[in-house]
C-alpha positions, 0 to 999 in steps of 0.5 A: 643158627636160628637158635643162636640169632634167638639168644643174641636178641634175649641178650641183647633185651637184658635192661638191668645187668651188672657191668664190670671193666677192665683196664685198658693194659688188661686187655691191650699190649699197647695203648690205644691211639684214641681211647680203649674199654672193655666192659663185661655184661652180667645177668642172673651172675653169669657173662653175657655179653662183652663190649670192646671198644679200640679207638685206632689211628684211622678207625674205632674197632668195636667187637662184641662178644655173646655168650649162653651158658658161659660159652661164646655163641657170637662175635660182632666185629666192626671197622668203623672209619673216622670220617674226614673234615676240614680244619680252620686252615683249610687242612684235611683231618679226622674227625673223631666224633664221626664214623661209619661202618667200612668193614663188619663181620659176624661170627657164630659159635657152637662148642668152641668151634666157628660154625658160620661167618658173614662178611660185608665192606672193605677192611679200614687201611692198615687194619687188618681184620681179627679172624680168631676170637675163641682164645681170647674171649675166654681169657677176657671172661676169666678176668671179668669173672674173676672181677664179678666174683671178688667184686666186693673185695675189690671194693673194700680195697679201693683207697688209701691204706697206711703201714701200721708198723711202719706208718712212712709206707702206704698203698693207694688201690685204684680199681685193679691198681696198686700203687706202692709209696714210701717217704711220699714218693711213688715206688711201684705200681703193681697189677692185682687179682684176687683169687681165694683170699689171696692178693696176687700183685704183679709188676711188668718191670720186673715180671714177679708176682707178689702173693699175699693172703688177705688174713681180714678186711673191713672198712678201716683194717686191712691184714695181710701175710706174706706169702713169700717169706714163710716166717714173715708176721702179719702186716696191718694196714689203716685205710686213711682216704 
């Protein structure tokens, strides 16, 4: 525990990491009430730390998660509860901008396995307390890995990418976004992830994935292949915006 509690402290003295995000519906089945971030901490190229932050009907749920040596050491979960204030009408409201710690836990970790917990207050109502964390938090730092690592191809992406060939279709890639356009009116809007050079884009209307390998891409060119359609040419894109 000792050894723990030392690492959680050198973490938390890191004053230069790199931060990386996720989108509120990587990380959410469905929208939060009052806002949702998840941000990703990295040091010397590697994870460690995880903020999540969930702003429920009655309560901001913030969970972060410690890792060493790429394996989760640490989960601090709180239930902060809006504190309650009058409206000009004399009507009793939330007050968003306040809160207080109603019910926290800590979690502490050694190889996957929960090794000891520490619980204080009462869960906000309607809130029920998250117990496991292990799953969920690889699977976070998958995706933030994934971020960090093909983080300046994200990069290169971002903005407005005109069809060579077929000059009234173009694409417009915000962060992990891309939103597909044709004639000026809106057609698709696809989730991406890029895993060795290729361009993984996938809608949850229709639950198929899209691959295209990234032939090249500069600032002003991008070139793709289909990977879906064995004899498919090169498709050129100009970046425009």
């Amino acid at each position: 525990m000792a050894a723990i509690r030392d690492q959680i402290e050198i973490i938390d003295s890191y004053m230069e990491s790199d931060v990386f995000f996720l989108d509120p519906e990587e990380f959410l089945d469905q929208i939060a009430d009052h806002g949702a971030e998840l941000n990703g901490y990295y040091e010397h190229e590697r994870l460690k730390k995880i903020i999540r932050k969930i702003g429920m009907p009655n309560a901001m749920v913030i969970t972060v998660f410690y890792f060493w040596n790429d394996q989760l050491i640490h989960v601090n979960y709180k239930q902060r509860q809006y504190m309650e204030t009058k409206n000009a009408d004399g009507l009793v409201i939330m007050d968003y901008s306040n809160a207080f710690t109603k019910y926290e836990s800590q979690h502490f970790f050694d190889k996957g396995k929960e090794i000891y917990k520490v619980v204080s207050g009462n869960a906000v109502k309607n809130i029920k307390p998250e117990e496991t964390f292990v799953s969920y938090s690889l699977r976070m730092k998958a995706l933030l890995d994934n971020k960090f690592k093909n983080r300046n191809t994200y990069e290169a992406l971002q903005g407005k990418w005109v069809n060579v060939q077929f000059p009234d279709e173009h694409m417009i890639f915000d962060e992990t976004i891309r939103f597909n356009f044709r004639d000026g009116k809106f057609l698709k809007r696809l989730k991406v992830k890029i895993k060795d050079d290729v361009m993984y884009c996938s809608s949850p209307k229709d639950q198929y994935i899209y691959r295209y390998e990234i032939e090249s891409l500069n600032a002003v060119e991008l070139v793709v292949k289909d990977l879906q359609d064995a004899s498919a040419s090169l498709v050129f894109y100009k970046k425009v915006e």
